[in-house]
DRENDO-1510 file (C-alpha; in Angstrom, 1 decimal, always signed):
<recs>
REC; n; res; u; v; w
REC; 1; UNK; +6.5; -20.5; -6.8 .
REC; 2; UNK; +9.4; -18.5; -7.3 .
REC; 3; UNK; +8.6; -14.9; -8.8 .
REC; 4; UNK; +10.8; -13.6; -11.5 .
REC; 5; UNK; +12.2; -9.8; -11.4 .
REC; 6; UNK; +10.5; -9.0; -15.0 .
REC; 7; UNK; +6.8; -10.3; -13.9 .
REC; 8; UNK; +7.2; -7.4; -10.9 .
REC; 9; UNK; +8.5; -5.2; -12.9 .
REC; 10; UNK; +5.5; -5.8; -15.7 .
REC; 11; UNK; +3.7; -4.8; -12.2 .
REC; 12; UNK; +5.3; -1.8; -11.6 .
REC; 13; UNK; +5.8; -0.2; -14.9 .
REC; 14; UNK; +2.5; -1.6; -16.6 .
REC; 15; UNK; +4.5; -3.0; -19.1 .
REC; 16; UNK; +1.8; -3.9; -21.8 .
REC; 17; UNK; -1.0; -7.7; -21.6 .
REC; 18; UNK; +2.1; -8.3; -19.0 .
REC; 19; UNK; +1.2; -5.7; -16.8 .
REC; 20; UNK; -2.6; -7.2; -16.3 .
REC; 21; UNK; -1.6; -10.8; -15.5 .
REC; 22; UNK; +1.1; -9.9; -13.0 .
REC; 23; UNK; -1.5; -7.2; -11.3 .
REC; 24; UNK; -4.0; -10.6; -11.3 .
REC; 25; UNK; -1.2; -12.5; -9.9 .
REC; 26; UNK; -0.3; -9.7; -7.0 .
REC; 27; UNK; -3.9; -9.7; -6.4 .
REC; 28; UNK; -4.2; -13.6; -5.8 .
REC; 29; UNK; -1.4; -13.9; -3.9 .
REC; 30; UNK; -2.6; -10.9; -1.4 .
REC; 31; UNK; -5.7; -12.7; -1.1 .
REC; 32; UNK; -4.1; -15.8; +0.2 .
REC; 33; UNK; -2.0; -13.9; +2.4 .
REC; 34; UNK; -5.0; -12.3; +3.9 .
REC; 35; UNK; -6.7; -15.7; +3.9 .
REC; 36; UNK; -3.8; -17.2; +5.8 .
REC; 37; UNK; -3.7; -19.8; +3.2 .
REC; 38; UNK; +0.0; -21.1; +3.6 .
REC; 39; UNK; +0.1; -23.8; +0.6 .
REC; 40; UNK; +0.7; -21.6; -2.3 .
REC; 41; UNK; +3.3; -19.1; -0.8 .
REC; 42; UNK; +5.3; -17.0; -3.4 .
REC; 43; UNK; +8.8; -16.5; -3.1 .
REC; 44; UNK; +11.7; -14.2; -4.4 .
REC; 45; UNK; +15.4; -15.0; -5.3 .
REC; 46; UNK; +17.2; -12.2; -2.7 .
REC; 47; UNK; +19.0; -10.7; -5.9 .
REC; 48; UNK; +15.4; -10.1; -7.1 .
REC; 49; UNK; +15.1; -7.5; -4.5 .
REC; 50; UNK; +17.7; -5.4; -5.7 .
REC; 51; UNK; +17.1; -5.9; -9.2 .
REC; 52; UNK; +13.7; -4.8; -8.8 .
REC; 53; UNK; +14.9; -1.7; -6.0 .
REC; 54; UNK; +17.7; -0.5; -8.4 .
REC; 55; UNK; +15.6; -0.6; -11.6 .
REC; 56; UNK; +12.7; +0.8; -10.1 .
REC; 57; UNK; +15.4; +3.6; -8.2 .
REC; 58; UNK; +16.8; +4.3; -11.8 .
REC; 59; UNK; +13.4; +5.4; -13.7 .
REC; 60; UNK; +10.9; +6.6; -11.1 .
REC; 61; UNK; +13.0; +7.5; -7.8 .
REC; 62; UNK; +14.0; +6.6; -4.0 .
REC; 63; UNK; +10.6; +6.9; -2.7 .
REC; 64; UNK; +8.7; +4.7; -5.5 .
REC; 65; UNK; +12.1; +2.2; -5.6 .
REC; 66; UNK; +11.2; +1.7; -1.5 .
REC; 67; UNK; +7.9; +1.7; -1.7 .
REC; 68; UNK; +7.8; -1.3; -4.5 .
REC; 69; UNK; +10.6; -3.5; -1.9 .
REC; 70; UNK; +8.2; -2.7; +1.1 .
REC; 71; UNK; +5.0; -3.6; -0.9 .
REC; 72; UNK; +6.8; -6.6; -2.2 .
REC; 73; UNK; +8.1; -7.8; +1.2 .
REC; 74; UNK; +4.1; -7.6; +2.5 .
REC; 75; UNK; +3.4; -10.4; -0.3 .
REC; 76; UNK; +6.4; -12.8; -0.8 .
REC; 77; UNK; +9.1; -14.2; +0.8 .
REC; 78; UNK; +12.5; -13.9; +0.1 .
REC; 79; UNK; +14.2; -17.5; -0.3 .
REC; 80; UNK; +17.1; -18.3; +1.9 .
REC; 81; UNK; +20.5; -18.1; -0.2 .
REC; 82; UNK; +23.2; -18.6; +2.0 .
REC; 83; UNK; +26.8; -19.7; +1.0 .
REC; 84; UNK; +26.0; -22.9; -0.3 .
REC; 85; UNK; +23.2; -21.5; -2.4 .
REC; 86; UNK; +25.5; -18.7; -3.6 .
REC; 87; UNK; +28.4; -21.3; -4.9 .
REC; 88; UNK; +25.9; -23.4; -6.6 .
REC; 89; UNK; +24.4; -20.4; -8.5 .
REC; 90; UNK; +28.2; -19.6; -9.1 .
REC; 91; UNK; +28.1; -23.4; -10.5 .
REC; 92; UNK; +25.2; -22.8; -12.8 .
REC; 93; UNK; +26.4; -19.4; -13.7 .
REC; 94; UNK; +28.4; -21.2; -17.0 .
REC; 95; UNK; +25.3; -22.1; -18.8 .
REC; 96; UNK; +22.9; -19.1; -17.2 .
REC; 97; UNK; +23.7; -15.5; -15.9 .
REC; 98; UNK; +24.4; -14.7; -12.2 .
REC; 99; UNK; +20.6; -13.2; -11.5 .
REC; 100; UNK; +18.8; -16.2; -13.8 .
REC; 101; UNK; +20.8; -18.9; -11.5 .
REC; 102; UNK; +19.9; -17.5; -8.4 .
REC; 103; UNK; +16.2; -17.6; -9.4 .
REC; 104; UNK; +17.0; -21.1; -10.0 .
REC; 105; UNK; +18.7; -22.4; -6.9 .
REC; 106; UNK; +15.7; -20.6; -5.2 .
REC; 107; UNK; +13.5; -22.9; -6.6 .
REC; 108; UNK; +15.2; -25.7; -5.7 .
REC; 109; UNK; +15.7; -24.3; -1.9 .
REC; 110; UNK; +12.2; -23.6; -1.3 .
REC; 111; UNK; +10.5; -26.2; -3.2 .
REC; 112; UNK; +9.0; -24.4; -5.6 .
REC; 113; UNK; +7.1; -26.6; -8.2 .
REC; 114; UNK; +7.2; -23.4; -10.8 .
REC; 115; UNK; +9.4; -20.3; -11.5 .
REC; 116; UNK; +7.5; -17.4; -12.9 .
REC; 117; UNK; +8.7; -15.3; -15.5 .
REC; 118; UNK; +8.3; -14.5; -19.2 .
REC; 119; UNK; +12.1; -14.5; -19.4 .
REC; 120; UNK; +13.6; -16.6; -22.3 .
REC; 121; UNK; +16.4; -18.7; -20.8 .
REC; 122; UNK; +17.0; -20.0; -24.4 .
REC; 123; UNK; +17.3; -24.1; -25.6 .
REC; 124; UNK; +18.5; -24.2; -21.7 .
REC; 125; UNK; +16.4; -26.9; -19.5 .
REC; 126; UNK; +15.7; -25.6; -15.9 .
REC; 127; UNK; +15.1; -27.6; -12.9 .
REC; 128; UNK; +11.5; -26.4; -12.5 .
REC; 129; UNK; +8.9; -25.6; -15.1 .
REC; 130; UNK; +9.1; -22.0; -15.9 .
REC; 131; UNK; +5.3; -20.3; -16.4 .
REC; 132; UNK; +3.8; -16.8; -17.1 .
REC; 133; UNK; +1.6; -14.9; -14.5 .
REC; 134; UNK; -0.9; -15.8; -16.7 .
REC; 135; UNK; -0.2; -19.6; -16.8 .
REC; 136; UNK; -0.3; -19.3; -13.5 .
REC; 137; UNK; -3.9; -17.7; -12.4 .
REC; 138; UNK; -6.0; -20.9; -12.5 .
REC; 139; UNK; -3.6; -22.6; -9.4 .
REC; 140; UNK; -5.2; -19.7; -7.6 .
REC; 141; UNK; -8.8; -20.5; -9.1 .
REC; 142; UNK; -8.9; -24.0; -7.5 .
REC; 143; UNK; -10.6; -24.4; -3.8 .
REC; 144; UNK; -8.4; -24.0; -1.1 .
REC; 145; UNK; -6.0; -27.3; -0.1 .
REC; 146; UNK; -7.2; -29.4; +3.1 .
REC; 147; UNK; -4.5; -27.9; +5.2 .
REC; 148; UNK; -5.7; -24.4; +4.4 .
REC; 149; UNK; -9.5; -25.0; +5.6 .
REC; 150; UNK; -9.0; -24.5; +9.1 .
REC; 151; UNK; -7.5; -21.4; +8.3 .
REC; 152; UNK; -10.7; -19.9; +6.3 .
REC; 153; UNK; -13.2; -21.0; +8.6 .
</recs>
């Protein structure tokens, strides 16, 4: 899964029933991570990172804007975008903005099977199904995959 800015910054600014699911969603995905479970990982576009950073920066302040990225960076990953990634974003960048594109193209770069946000992207059709924290909870629900078991024991 690929992790929209808005569904972090729900998180951060406990942005209304948004604010609980993406808190649920933070709390599953650290539980993996401490698990060592490897099969659901969560990923970020990079330009996430500085959405989130500069946001956060602008209404609450350096040290809560670096404390968010370094929390953040303990519990995804941050997809690989490297020229190639870039153009094609610049590609899809006609029928979606810059930062919506680059979600996209992480998707595609990582595998993801869903990108998460409550962002409306319109009549547009995206490569990947897009799903709310919320929508998302019960993948976290289900027993750990095979490949994970060794890990748990």
């Amino acid at each position: 899964m690929v992790i929209g800015p808005d569904i972090i910054l729900d998180l951060v600014f406990a942005r209304g029933r948004g604010a609980v699911d993406a808190v649920m969603l933070f709390d599953a995905i650290a539980a993996d991570a401490a698990a060592g479970v490897t099969s659901r990982r969560a990923y970020v576009a990079p330009a996430t990172l500085h959405e989130v950073h500069s946001i956060v920066l602008h209404e609450a302040g350096v040290g809560k804007a670096r404390s968010v990225v370094w929390g953040l960076l303990d519990l995804v990953h941050v997809a690989p975008a490297g020229n190639s990634e870039y153009k094609e974003a610049a590609m899809l960048s006609s029928d979606y903005e810059l930062a919506e594109a680059l979600q996209l193209v992480a998707c595609r770069s990582v595998g993801a099977r869903y990108l998460v946000t409550n962002e409306d992207f319109g009549a547009k059709r995206t490569p990947v199904p897009r799903r709310s924290a919320a929508e998302m909870l019960p993948l976290f629900r289900r027993q750990a995959l095979p490949e994970d078991a060794a890990v748990q024991v």
